[in-house]
N, C-alpha and C positions, 0 to 999 in steps of 0.2 A: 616149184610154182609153174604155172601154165598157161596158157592162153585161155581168156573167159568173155564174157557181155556185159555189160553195164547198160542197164536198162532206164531211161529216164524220160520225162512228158513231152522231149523232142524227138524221139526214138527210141531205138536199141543203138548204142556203141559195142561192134562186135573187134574181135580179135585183142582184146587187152594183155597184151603181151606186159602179164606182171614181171616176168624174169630182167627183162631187158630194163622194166620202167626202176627194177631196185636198182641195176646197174647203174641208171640214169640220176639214182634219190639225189645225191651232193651236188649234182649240176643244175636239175630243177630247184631245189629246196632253196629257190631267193624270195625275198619280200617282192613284189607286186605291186600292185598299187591297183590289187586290186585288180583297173584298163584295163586291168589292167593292171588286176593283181598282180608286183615283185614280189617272192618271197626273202626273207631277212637269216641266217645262221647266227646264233649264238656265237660270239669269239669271246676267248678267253683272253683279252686286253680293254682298257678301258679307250671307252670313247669319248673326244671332248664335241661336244656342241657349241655350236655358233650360235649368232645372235642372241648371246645371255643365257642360253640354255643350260640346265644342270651337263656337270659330266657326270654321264654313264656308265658304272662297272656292270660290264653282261661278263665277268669273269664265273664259270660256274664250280661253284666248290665242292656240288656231291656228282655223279656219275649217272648217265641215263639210265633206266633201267632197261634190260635186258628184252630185246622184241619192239625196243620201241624208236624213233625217232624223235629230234626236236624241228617243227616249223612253225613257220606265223600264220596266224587268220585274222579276218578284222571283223571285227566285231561292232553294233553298236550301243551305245549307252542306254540303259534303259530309263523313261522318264521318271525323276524323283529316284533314280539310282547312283553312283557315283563309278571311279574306276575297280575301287574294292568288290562290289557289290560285282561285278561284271565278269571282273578276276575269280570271286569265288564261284562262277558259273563250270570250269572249268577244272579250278585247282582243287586235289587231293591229297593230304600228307603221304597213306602211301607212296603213291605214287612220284608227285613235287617234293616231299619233305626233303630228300636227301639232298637235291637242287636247290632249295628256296629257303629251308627250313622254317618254313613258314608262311601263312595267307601276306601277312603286313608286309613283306619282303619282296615277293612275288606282283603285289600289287606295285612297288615302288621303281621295281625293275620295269614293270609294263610304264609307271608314267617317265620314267627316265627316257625309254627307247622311243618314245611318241612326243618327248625336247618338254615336258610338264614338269613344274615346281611340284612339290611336294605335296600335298592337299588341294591344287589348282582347280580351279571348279572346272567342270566341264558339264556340258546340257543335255537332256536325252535326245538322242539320234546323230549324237555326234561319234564317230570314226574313229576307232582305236585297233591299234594291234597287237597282238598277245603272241607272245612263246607257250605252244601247246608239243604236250605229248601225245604221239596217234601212233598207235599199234599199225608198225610195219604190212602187216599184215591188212587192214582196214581197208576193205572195196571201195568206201567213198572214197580215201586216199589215194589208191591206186586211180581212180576215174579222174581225177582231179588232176595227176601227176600227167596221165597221160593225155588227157586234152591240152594241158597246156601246151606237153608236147607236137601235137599236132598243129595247134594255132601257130607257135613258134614256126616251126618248118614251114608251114603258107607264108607268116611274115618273111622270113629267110630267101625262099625259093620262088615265092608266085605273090608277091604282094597286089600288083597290078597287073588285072584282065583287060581286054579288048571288048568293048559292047560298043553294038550301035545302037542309039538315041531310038526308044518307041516312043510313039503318040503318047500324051500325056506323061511322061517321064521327066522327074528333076531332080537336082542335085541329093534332095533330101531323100527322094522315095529310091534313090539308088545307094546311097548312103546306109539309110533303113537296113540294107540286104547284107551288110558287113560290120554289122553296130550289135552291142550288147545290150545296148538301152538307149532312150533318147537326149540322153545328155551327149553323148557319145557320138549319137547322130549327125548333130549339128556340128561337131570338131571335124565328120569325117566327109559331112557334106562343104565344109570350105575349104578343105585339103582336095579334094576330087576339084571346085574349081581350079586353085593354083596349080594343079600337076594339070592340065590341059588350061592354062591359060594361053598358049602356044597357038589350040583350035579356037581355043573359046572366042579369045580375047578378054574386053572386059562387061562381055555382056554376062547378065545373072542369071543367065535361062538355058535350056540344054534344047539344041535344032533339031527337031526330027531328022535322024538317016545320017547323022552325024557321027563318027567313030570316034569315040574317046576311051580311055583306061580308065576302070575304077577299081574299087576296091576288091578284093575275093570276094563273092558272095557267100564260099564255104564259109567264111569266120563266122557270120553268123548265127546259125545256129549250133558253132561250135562252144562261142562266145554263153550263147543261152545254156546249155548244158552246163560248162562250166561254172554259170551261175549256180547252177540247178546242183551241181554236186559239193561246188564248196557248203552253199547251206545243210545240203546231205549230211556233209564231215561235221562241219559246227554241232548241227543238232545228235550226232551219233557221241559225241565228246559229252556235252551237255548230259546223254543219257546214261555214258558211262559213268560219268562221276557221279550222277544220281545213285548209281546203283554198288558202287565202291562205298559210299558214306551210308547207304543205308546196312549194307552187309557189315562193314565196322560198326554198327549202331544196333546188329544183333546179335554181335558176340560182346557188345558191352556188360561187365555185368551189375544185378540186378541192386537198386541201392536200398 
């Protein structure tokens, strides 16, 4: 493997160092949240839930297949869909059979690991996460692996820059600059006042010519990307399994 681009509607991401990012696959591959995505691994022991939740077997009893990895994505519900209905956007007996042996099964595992009863209603637009198989090999995957990686290392190494206060400047429109979206904003615009509440004090406004810390402003449009390639992965998965069920669906034969 070698180093490539990944091309997306905030740029080019150059040097994709796929080699290093497979070396990296079992240290990246946690659940998210998404934020701020954690990605989750499959273990083979059961998990018990709290607050009443079912316990969980994510014990897997058939074997990955060959080329491929297991990670989570989240996914959301579609309106007048259910978790089944979501699950089979993804699952193919090829491929899951050996794992799941089945759609019913596969779907049960997704509500166990998201703390759901059995049949639990759930709404459309609501947030779920799924154990997916993605082809080792998959450039959205690889883009994905390695933004994270780079966001990670800002957090680690450079989480907080040095800026002086422009005219017109506030917690939020500096916040904006290291946010994935505007939910996200607002968490990172009241975290910027508390980490200079030292200069600030407790005033809610930012002084011109004043030096405070905020957030990197890289994260953000790294954050965007990563938006931008997890949907990438999702909808490439969605099209593979399109095209696994229709190819089994032409060598069925004729009745």
């Amino acid at each position: 493997m070698r180093n490539g681009e990944y091309i997306t509607g905030y740029g080019t991401i150059r040097n994709v160092n796929t080699t290093a990012i497979k070396q990296k696959r079992l240290k990246c591959i946690k659940n998210a949240i998404i934020g701020g995505s954690i990605l989750l691994m499959l273990i083979s022991s059961s998990i018990g839930y709290q607050l009443g939740f079912r316990k969980a077997s994510n014990e897997l009893p058939g074997s990955i297949p060959a080329g491929y990895v297991m990670t989570y994505i989240e996914d959301e519900i579609d309106y007048g869909g259910n978790i089944t209905a979501t699950a089979n956007n993804y699952y193919s007996p090829s491929l899951y059979g050996d794992i799941y042996g089945g759609i019913n099964r596969y779907a049960q595992v997704i509500e166990e690991n998201n703390g759901l009863y059995h049949d639990q209603t759930v709404h459309g637009g609501d947030t779920i996460t799924l154990p997916v198989l993605v082809d080792e090999a998959n450039p959205n995957y690889l883009a994905v692996l390695n933004l994270r990686s780079q966001i990670e290392e800002i957090r680690k190494t450079a989480l907080w820059v040095e800026h002086v206060v422009q005219f017109g400047e506030n917690p939020s429109s500096l916040a904006a600059l290291a946010s994935g979206g505007p939910g996200e904003t607002v968490e990172i615009a009241e975290k910027i006042l508390a980490h200079n509440q030292a200069v600030l004090g407790d005033a809610p406004f930012l002084r011109e010519g004043v030096t405070i810390e905020i957030m990197n402003p890289e994260l953000g449009p790294l954050k965007k990307a990563l938006q931008e390639a997890e949907q990438a992965l999702k909808d490439s998965l969605k099209q593979e399994r399109a095209e696994i069920v229709a190819e089994s669906d032409e060598k069925k034969p004729l009745s």
